[in-house]
C-alpha positions as CSV (number, residue, x, y, z in Angstrom):
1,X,-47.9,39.0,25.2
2,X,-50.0,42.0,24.3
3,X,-51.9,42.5,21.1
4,X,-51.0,44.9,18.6
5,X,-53.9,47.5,19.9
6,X,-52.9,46.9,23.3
7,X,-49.0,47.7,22.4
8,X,-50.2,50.9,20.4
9,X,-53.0,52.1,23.0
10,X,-49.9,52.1,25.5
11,X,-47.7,54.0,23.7
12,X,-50.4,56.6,22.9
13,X,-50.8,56.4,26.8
14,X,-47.2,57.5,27.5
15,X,-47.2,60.3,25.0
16,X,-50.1,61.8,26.3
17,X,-48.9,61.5,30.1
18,X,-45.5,62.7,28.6
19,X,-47.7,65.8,27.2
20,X,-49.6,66.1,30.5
21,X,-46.7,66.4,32.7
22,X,-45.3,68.8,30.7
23,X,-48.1,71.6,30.8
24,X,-48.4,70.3,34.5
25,X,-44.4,71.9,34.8
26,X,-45.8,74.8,32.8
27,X,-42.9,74.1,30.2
28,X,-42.4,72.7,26.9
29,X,-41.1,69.9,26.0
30,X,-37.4,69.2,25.7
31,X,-36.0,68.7,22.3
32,X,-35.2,65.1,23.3
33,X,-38.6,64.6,24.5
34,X,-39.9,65.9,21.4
35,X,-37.8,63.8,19.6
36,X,-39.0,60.7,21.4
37,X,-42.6,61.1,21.0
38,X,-42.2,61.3,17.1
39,X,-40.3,58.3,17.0
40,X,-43.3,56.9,19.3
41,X,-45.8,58.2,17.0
42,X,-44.6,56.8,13.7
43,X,-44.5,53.2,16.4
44,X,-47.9,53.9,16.5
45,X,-48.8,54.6,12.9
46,X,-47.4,51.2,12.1
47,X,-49.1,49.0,14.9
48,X,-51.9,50.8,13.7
49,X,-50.8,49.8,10.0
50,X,-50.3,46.4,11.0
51,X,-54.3,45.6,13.5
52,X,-55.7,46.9,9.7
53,X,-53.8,44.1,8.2
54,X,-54.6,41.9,11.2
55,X,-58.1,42.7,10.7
56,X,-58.5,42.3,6.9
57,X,-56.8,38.6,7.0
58,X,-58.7,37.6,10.4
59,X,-62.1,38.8,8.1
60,X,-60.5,36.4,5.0
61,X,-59.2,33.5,7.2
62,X,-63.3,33.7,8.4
63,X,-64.2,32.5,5.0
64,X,-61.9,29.8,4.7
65,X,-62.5,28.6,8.2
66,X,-66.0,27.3,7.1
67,X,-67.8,24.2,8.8
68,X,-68.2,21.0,6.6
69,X,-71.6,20.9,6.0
70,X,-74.0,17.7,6.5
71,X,-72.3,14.6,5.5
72,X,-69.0,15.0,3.5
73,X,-68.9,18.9,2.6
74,X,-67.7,19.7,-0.9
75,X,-69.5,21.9,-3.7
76,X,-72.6,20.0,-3.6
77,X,-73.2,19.9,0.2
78,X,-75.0,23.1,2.3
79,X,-73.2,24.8,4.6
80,X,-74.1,25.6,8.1
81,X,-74.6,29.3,8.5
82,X,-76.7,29.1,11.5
83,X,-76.6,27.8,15.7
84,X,-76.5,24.5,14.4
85,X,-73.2,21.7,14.6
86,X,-71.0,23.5,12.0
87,X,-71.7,27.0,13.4
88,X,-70.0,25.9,16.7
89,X,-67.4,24.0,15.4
90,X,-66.9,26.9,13.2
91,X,-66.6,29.0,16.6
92,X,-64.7,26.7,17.8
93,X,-62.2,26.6,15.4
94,X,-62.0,30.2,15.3
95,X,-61.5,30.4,19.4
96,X,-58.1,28.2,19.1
97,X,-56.7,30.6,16.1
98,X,-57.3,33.6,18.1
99,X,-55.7,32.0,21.5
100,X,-53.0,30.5,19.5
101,X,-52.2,33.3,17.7
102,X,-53.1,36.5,20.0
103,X,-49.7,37.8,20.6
104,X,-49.1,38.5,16.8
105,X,-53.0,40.0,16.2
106,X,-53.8,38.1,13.4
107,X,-56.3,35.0,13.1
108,X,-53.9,32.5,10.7
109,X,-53.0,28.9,12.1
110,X,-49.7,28.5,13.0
111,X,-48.5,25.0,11.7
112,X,-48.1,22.7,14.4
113,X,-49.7,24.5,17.4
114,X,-54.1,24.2,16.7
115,X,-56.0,21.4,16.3
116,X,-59.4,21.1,14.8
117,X,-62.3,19.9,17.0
118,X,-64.1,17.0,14.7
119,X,-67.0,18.1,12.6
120,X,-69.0,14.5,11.6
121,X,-72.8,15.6,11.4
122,X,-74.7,13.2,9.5
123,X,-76.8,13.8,6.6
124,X,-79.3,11.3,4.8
125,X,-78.3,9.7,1.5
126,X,-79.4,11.6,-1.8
127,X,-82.4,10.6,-3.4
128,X,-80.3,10.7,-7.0
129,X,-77.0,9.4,-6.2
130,X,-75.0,11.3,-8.4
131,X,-71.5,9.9,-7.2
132,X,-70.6,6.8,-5.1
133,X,-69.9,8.5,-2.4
134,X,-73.5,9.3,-2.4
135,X,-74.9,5.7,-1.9
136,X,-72.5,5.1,1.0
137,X,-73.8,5.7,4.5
138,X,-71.5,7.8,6.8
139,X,-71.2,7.4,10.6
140,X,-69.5,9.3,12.9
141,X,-66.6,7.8,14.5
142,X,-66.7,9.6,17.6
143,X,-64.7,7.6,20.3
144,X,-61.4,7.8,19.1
145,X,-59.2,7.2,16.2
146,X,-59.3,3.6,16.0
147,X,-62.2,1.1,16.1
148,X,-63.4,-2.2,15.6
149,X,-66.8,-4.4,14.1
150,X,-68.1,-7.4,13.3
151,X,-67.7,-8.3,9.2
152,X,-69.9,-11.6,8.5
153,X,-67.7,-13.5,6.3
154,X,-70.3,-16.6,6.1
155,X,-74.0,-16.4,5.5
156,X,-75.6,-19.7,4.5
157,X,-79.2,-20.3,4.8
158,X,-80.3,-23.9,6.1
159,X,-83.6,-23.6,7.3
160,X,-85.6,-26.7,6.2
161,X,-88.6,-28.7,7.4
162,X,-88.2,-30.6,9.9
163,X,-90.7,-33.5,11.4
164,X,-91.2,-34.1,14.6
165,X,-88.6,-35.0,17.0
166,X,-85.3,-34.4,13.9
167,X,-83.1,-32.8,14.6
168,X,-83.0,-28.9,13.3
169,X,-80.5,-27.9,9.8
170,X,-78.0,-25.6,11.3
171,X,-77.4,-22.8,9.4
172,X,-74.1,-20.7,9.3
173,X,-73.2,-17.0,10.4
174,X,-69.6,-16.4,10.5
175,X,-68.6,-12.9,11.9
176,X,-64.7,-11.8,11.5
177,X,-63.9,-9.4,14.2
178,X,-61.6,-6.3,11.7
179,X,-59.5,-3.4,13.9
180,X,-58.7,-0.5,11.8
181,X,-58.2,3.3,12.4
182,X,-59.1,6.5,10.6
183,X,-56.8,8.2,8.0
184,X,-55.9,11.8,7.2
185,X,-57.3,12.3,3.7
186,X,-54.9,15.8,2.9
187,X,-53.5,18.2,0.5
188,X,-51.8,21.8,0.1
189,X,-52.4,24.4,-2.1
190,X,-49.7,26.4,-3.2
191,X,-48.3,29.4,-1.7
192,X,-50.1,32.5,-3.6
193,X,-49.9,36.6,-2.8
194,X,-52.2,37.3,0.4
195,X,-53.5,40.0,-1.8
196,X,-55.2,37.4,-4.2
197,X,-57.6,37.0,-1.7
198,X,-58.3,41.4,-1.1
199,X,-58.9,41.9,-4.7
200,X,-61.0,39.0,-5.8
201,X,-63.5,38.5,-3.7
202,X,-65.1,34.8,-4.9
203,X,-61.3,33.1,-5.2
204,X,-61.6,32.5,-1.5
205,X,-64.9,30.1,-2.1
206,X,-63.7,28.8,-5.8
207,X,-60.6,27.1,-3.5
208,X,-62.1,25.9,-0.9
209,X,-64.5,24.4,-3.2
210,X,-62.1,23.0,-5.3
211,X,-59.7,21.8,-2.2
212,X,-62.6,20.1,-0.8
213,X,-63.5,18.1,-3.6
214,X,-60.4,16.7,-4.2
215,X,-60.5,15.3,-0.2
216,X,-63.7,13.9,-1.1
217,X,-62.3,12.5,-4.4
218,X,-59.2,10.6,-2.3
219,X,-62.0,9.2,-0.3
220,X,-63.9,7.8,-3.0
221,X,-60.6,6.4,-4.8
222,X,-59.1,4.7,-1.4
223,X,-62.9,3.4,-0.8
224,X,-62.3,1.2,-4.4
225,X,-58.8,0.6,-4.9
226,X,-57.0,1.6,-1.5
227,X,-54.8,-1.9,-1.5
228,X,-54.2,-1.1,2.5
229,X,-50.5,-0.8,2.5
230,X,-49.2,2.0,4.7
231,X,-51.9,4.8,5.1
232,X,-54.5,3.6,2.3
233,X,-57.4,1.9,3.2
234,X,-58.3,-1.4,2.3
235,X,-60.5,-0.6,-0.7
236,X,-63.2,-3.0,-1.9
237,X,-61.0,-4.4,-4.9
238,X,-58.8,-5.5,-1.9
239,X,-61.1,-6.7,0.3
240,X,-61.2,-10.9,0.8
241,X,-64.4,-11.9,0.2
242,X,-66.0,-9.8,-2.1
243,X,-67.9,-11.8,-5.1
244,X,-65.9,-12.3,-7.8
245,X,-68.0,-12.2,-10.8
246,X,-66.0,-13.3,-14.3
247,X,-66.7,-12.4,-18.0
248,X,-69.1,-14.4,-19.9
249,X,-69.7,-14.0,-23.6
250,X,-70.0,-10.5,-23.8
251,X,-71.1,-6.9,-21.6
252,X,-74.5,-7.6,-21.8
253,X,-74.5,-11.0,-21.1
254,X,-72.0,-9.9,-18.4
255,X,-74.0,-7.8,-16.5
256,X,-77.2,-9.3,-16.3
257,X,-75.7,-12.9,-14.8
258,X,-73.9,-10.3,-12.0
259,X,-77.4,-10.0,-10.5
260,X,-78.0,-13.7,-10.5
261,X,-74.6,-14.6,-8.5
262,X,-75.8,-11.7,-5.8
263,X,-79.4,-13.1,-5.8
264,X,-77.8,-16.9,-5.4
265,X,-76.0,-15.6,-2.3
266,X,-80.0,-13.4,-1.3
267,X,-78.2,-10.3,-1.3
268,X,-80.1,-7.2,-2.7
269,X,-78.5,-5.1,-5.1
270,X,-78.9,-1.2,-4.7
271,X,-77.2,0.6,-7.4
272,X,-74.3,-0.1,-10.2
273,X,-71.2,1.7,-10.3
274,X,-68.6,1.8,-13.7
275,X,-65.7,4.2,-14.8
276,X,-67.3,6.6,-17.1
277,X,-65.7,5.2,-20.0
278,X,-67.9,2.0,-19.6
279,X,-70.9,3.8,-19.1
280,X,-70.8,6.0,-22.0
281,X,-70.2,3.1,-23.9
282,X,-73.4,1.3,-22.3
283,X,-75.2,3.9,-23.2
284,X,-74.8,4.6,-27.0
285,X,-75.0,0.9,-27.8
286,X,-76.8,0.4,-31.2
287,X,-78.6,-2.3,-32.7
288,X,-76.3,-3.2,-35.2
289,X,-73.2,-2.1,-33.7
290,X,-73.2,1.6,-35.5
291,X,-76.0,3.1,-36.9
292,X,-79.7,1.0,-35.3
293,X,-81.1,2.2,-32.9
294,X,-80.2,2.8,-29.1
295,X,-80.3,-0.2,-27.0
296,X,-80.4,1.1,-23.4
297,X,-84.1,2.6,-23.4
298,X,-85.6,2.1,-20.1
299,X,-87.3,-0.8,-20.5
300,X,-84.0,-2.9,-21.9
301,X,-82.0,-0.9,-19.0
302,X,-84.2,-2.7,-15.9
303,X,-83.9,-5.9,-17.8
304,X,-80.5,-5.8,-17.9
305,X,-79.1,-3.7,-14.5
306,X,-82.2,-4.4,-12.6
307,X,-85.7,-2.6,-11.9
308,X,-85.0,0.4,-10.3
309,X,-81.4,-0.2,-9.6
310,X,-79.4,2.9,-10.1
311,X,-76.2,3.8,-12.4
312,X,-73.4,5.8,-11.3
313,X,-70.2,6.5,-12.5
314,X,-66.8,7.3,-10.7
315,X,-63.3,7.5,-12.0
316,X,-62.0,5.7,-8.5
317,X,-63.5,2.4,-10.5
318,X,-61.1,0.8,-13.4
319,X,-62.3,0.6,-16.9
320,X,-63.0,-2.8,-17.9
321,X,-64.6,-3.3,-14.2
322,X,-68.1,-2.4,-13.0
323,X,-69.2,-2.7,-9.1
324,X,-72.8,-4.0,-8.3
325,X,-73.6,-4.3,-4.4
326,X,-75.6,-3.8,-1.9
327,X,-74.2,-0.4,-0.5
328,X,-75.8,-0.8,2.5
329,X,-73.2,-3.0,3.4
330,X,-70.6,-0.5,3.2
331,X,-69.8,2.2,5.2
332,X,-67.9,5.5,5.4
333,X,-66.5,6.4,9.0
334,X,-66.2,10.1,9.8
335,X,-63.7,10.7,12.3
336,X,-62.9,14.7,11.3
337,X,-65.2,16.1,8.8
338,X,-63.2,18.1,5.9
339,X,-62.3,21.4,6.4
340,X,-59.8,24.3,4.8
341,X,-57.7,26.5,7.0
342,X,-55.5,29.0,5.8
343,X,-52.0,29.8,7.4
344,X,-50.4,33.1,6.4
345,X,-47.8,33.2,9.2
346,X,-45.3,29.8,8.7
347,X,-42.2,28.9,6.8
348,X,-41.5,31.8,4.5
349,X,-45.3,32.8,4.0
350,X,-45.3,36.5,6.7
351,X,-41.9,37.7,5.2
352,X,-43.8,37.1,1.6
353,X,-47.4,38.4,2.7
354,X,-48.5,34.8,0.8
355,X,-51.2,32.7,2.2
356,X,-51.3,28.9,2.0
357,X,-54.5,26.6,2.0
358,X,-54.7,23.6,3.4
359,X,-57.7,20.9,3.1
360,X,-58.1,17.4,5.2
361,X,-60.0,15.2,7.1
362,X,-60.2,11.7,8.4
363,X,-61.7,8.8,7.4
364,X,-62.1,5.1,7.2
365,X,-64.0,2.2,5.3
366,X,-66.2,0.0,6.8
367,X,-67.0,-3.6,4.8
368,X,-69.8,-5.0,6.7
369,X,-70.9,-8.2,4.6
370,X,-68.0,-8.7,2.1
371,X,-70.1,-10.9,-0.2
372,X,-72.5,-8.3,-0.8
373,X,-70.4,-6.2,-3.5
374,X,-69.4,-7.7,-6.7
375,X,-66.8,-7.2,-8.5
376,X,-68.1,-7.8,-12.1
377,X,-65.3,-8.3,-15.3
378,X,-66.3,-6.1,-18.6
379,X,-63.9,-8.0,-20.2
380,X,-62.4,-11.1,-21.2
């Protein structure tokens, strides 16, 4: 089918040979012929109308059709403006709207009918983890949606001396093989005015900010608590053989014999993670309970988490429950990046000139050595 430009340029082309043929007769035109190429004019006024309209929505689908930058995308991430990974998948993404969508002129995905090609570039960890997505390593997942790995359920160490001609300790590595598959990590906006987006020029950004971080958010929570029914992963609070590390006397206490149980099994802790609520409260701990002094200096806060062992905090964790872990042993599989298209063309949104934003990506957990996170009681 042809575009909108293509539809008006041949109208215009028959009025003007209509025009042509008539000075050719060396006559003027009929009073039906006149009457035809007004009501082919005002056709053309409003294809014309309607490629402006095209235009201005292809230019504000652009924004929204933005690459995921390194790693997990979201407000804190950079975005790829230049020939790198995101600026072809960008122009990739961008090449499917225009072929799907071509016959109606306008650049919107029609639900249903465009895929998006995956977007899983790779970006180092942050030096200052600010969130716990931030100390887990991503990898692409790049040969399909479903995968497989070793998880070592067993590590105990036996080496020993041994004299001459004895017979060698055996020590014991016991690898689990897990299947699982990636899962769409989604949500919608609500349907809004298409004009939202023409007269406020930031709103475009603020939402697909916002839409992003909430993917990311659902990622972090399923990575905790998913309890691997259905569609949710099988978070680490659901995962057999994690460490199980129970109250004893009080928070303090508590906390500091965590590292012991992970140094018993010669795993390395890497960084703490508690619900907010916890850690605030860790932090304004006094002396004598109200008004002494604080207790977390830096000095009392490696003796207790660890020397150079880092805090975060994340509402995916339950209050009264703190993770410590080697987070090297955990893993975020990227199958699609996160993304936000906008679609102003289905259901009821092109008789309502509304627009509708939608935000996903896949995703999976990866539990490498099980033993290496603990799951440390706050409470009694």
């Amino acid at each position: 089918m042809k575009t909108l430009k293509e539809q008006a340029a041949d109208l215009k082309a028959q009025m003007l040979g209509l025009v042509d043929a008539s000075k050719a007769a060396g006559r003027d035109l009929t009073a039906a012929e006149g009457n035809w190429i007004e009501d082919t004019a005002e056709k053309v006024r409003d294809l014309n109308r309607r490629q402006v309209k095209a235009e201005e929505s292809a230019a504000l689908m652009a924004k929204l059709v933005k690459p995921v930058g390194p790693g997990y995308g979201g407000p804190d991430d950079s975005r790829t403006s230049g020939g790198g990974v995101g600026s072809s998948w960008s122009k990739a993404v961008m090449a499917q709207m225009d072929q799907a969508a071509a016959h109606l002129g306008v650049k919107a995905l029609l639900s249903g009918e465009v895929g998006t090609p995956a977007a899983v570039e790779i970006a180092d960890l942050p030096l200052i983890p600010l969130r716990l997505l931030d100390l887990v390593a991503r990898t692409p997942l790049e040969e399909g949606n479903t995968f497989s790995y070793l998880r070592q359920t067993v590590l105990q160490n036996n080496a020993a001396v041994v004299a001459d001609g004895a017979v060698k300790p055996t020590s014991v590595f016991t690898f689990q093989e897990v299947e699982d598959r990636a899962r769409v990590v989604a949500h919608l906006s609500e349907p809004f005015p298409l004009r939202y987006l023409n007269d406020h020029e930031g709103l475009a950004d603020v939402l697909d900010s916002q839409m992003l971080t909430g993917v990311l958010h659902e990622v972090e929570h399923q990575l905790v608590a998913g309890d691997g029914l259905g569609e949710n992963f099988t978070g680490i609070l659901s995962t057999a053989g994690v460490t199980d590390v129970a109250f004893a006397t009080d928070v303090l206490t508590t906390i500091r014999h965590a590292r012991t149980v992970l140094e018993g099994k010669n795993e390395n802790p890497t960084a703490w993670v508690f619900n907010p609520e916890d850690l605030e409260a860790l932090d304004l701990m006094r002396e004598d309970g109200a008004t002494g002094g604080f207790l977390m200096d830096s000095a009392a806060a490696d003796t207790i988490f660890g020397p150079g062992v880092k805090r975060v905090s994340s509402l995916a964790v339950p209050a009264g429950t703190a993770l410590l872990a080697d987070w090297s042993q955990v893993r975020v599989r990227v199958r699609e990046g996160a993304s936000t298209l906008a679609a102003t063309q289905a259901g009821d949104l092109w008789s309502k000139n509304q627009v509708q934003l939608r935000s996903e990506g896949r995703y999976c957990n990866q539990m490498k050595r099980p033993q290496a996170v603990a799951v440390v009681h706050l409470a009694a």
